[in-house]
C-alpha positions in Angstrom: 0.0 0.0 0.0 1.5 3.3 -1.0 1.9 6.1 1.7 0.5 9.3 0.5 2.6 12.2 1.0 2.7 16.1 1.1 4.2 16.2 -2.2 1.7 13.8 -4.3 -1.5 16.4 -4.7 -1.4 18.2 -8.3 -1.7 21.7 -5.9 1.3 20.6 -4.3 3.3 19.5 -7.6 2.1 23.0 -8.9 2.9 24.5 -6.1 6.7 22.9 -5.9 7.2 23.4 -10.0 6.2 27.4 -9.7 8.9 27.7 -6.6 11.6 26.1 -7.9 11.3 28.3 -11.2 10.6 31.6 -9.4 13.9 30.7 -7.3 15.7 29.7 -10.9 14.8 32.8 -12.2 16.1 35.1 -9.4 19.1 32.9 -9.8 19.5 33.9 -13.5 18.7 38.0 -12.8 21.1 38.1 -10.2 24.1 36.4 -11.7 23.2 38.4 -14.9 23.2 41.8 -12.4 26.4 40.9 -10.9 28.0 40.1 -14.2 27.0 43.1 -16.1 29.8 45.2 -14.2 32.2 42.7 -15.9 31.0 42.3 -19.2 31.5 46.5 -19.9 34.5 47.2 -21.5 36.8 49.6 -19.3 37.4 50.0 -15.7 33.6 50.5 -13.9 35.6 52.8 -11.2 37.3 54.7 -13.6 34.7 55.4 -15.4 32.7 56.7 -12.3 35.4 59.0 -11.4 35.9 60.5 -14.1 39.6 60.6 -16.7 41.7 63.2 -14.0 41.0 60.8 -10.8 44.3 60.0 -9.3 44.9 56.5 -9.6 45.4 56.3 -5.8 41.8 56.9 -5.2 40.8 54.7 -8.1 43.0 52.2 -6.2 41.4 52.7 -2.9 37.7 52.6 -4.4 38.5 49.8 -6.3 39.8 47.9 -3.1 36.7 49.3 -1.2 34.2 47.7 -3.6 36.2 44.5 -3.8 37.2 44.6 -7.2 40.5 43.7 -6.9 39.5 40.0 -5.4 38.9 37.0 -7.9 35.6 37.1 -10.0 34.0 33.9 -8.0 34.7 35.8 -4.9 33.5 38.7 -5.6 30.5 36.6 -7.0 30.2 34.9 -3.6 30.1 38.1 -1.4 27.5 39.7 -4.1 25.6 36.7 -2.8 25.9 37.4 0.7 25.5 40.9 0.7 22.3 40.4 -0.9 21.1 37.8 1.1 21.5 40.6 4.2 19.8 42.9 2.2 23.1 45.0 1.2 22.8 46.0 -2.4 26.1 48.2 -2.1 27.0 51.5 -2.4 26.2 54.7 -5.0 29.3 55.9 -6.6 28.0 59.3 -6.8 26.1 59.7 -3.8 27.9 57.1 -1.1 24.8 56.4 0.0 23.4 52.7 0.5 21.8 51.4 -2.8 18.8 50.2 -0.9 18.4 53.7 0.1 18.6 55.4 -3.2 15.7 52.4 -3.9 13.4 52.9 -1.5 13.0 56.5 -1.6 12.4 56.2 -5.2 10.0 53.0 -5.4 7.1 54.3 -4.1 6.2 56.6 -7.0 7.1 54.4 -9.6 4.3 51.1 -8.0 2.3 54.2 -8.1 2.0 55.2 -11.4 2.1 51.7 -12.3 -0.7 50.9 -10.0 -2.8 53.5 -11.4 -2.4 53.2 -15.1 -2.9 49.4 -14.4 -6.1 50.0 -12.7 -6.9 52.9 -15.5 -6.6 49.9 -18.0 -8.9 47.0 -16.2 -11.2 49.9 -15.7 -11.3 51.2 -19.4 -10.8 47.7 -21.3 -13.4 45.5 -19.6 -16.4 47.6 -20.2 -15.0 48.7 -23.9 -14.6 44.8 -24.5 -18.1 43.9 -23.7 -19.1 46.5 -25.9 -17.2 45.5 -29.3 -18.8 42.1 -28.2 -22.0 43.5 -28.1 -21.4 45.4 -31.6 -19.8 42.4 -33.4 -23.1 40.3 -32.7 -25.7 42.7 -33.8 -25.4 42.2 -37.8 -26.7 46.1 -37.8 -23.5 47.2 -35.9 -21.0 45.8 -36.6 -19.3 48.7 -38.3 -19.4 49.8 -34.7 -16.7 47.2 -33.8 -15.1 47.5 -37.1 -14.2 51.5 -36.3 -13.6 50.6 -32.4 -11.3 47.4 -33.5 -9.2 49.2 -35.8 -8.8 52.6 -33.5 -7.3 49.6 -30.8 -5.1 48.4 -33.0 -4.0 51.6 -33.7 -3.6 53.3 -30.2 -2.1 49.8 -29.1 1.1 50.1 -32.0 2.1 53.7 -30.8 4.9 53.7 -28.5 4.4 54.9 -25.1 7.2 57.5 -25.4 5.5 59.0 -28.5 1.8 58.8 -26.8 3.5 60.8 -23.6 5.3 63.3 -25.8 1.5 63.6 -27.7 -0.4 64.2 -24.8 2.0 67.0 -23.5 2.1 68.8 -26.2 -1.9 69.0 -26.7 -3.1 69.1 -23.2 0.0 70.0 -21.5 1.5 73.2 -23.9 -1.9 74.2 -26.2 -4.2 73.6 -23.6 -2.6 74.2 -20.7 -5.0 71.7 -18.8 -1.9 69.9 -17.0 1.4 70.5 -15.6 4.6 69.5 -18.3 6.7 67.8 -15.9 6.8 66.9 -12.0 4.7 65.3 -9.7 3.3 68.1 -7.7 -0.6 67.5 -7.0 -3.4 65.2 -8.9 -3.3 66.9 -11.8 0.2 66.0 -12.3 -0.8 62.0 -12.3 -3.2 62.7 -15.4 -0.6 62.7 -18.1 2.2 60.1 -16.8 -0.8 57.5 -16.1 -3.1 58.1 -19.4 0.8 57.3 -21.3 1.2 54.3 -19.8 -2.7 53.4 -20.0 -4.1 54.2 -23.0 -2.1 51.2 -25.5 -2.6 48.3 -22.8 -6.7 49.2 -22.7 -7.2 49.0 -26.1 -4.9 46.2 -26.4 -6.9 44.0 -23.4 -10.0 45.2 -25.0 -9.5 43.2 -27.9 -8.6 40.5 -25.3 -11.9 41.0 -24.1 -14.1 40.4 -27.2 -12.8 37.9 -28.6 -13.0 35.9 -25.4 -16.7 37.0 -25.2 -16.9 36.2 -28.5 -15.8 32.5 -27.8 -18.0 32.2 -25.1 -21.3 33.3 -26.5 -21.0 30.9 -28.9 -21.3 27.5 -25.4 -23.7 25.7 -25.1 -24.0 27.1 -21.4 -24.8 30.8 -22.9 -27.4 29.3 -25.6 -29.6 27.1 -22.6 -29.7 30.9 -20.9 -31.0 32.5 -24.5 -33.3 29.7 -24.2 -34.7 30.4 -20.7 -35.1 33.9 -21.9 -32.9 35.0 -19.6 -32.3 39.3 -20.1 -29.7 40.0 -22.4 -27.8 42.2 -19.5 -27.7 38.5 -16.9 -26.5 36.6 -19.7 -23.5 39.3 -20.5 -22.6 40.1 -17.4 -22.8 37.3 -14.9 -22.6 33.8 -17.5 -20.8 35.3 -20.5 -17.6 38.0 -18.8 -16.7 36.3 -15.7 -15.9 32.6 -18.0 -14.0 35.1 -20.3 -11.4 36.8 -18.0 -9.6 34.0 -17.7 -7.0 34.5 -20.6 -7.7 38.3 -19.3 -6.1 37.8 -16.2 -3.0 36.3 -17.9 -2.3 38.9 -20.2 -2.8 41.6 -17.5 -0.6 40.4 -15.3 1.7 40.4 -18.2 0.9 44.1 -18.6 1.3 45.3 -15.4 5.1 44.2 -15.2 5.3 45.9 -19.1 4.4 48.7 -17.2 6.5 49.1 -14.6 9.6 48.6 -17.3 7.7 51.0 -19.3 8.0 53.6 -16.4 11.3 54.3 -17.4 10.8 56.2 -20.9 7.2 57.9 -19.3 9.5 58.9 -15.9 12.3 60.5 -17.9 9.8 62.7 -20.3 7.6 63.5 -17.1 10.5 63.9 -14.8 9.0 61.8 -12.5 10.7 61.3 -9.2 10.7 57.1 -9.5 13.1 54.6 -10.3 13.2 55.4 -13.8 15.1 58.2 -13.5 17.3 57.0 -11.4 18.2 53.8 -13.8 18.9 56.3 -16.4 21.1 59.1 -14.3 23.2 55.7 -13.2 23.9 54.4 -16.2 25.1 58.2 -17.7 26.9 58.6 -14.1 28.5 54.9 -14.3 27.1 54.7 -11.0 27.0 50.5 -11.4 25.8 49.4 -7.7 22.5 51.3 -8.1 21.9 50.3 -11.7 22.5 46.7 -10.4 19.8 47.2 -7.5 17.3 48.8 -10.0 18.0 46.4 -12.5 17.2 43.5 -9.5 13.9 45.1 -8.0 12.4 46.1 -11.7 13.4 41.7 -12.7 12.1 40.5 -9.3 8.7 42.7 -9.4 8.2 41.4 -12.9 9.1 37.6 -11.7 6.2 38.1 -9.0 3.6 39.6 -10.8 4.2 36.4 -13.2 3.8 34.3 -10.2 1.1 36.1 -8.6 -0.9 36.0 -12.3 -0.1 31.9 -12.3 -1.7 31.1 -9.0 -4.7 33.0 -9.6 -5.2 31.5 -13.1 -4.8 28.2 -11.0 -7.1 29.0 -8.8 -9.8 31.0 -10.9 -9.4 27.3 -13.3 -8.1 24.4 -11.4 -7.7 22.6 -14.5 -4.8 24.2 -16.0 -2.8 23.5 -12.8 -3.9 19.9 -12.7 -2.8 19.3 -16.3 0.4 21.3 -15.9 1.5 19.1 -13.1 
């Protein structure tokens, strides 16, 4: 007779294949982090210090940072700095990296937050509509001119959309600051950049899953009962289509917290973005390390977050997986 243990459910097989990859992949950023410094041609230090350091302070920083021990070793007390939660030390500011990180991170999860939410918001409805529009025979040009105004909206880069929108509502109209974060009105902008391509691009999503549904078995048996057209939309046909949703948001949300960069920069946004970019001019290397880590890790979670809930929302697909 065969002892059943912890490890022989499919939850807990699913469970134990989406650890061991989440702990792979932090595996893979972080060696990739610590081994960008080394991959750059030149010397890291010199370059921070600029061409007229004296080479006795390049030798004293270099010492300081440990670059002067072997590569594995240096690889190894990487590791268990980071492990303490010591991600090093700016080269232009000599503060701790972890520092520089946290005073920054809060406004860039906030804009991403809210363009992410701005998207849900604006695709779901707009979805259900083209839906809608594609059924009725009478309408469909409806969905035709919505469709192809998505696939428009969703090609144009964000940096383009952002540089758009200031110069309409920010420098004709005057409706919205240019740059800064200094009240509400200066969220408008930054957020409707990041949102607008990502609605239109789950909208689509959204119909053609609603689409695929209407067409059950499930959804005719309600037509049958004369059930009201709004029941049969909105609590049989949209919840059954956010499934493959839910995936391709989660998706979306880390694009959009790599997409703060460009949108931070032309906004000159007080978030992480910023500070990747005035590292990498500066050669400051620790910090674009520890940006580099927390933008890879946040993305790694939101994947992992996204595949338990499509486990959970659809048992199936974790039963088949493991």
């Amino acid at each position: 007779m065969k002892v059943a243990t912890v490890t022989d459910g499919p939850w807990a097989r699913f469970g134990m294949r989406r650890a061991g990859r989440l702990v792979l992949s932090v595996w893979v950023l972080v060696t990739a982090a610590f081994l960008m410094i080394h991959v750059l041609p030149g010397d890291p230090v010199r370059a921070a210090l600029g061409p007229t350091a004296p080479l006795s302070l390049i030798e004293q920083r270099r010492e300081a940072l440990g670059f002067n021990d072997p590569l594995w070793l240096q690889y190894l007390n990487y590791l268990r700095k980071l492990l303490t939660g010591d991600m090093g030390v700016s080269m232009t500011s000599g503060l701790p990296v972890q520092e520089v990180i946290s005073a920054r991170l809060g406004s860039t999860i906030q804009m991403a937050l809210l363009a992410f939410a701005l998207a849900v918001v604006v695709s779901v409805p707009l979805g259900l509509l083209m839906a809608v529009l594609a059924r009725d025979s009478r309408r469909r040009g409806g969905d035709w001119a919505l469709t192809s105004a998505g696939v428009v909206v969703a090609t144009i880069p964000e940096f383009l959309m952002a540089v758009g929108l200031v110069f309409v509502f920010s420098v004709q109209l005057g409706w919205f600051p240019v740059a800064g974060r200094s009240g509400p009105d200066s969220y408008v902008l930054p957020v409707l950049a990041l949102a607008i391509g990502p609605a239109f691009m789950l909208a689509r999503i959204v119909r053609v899953e609603l689409l695929a549904v209407l067409q059950t078995d499930y959804i005719r048996t309600a037509r049958a009962k004369r059930l009201r057209a709004g029941a049969i939309y909105l609590r049989h046909a949209l919840p059954n289509a956010l499934t493959a949703t839910l995936t391709l948001g989660g998706l979306l949300l880390g694009s959009l917290v790599a997409g703060t960069v460009l949108i931070e920069n032309i906004f000159a946004w007080p978030g992480l973005g910023g500070t990747i970019v005035q590292s990498i001019l500066a050669k400051d290397y620790p910090t674009v390390q520890g940006v580099v880590l927390v933008y890879g890790i946040g993305v790694l979670l939101i994947n992992l977050v996204v595949d338990v809930a499509l486990a959970v929302l659809d048992p199936r697909s974790a039963i088949r997986e493991s």
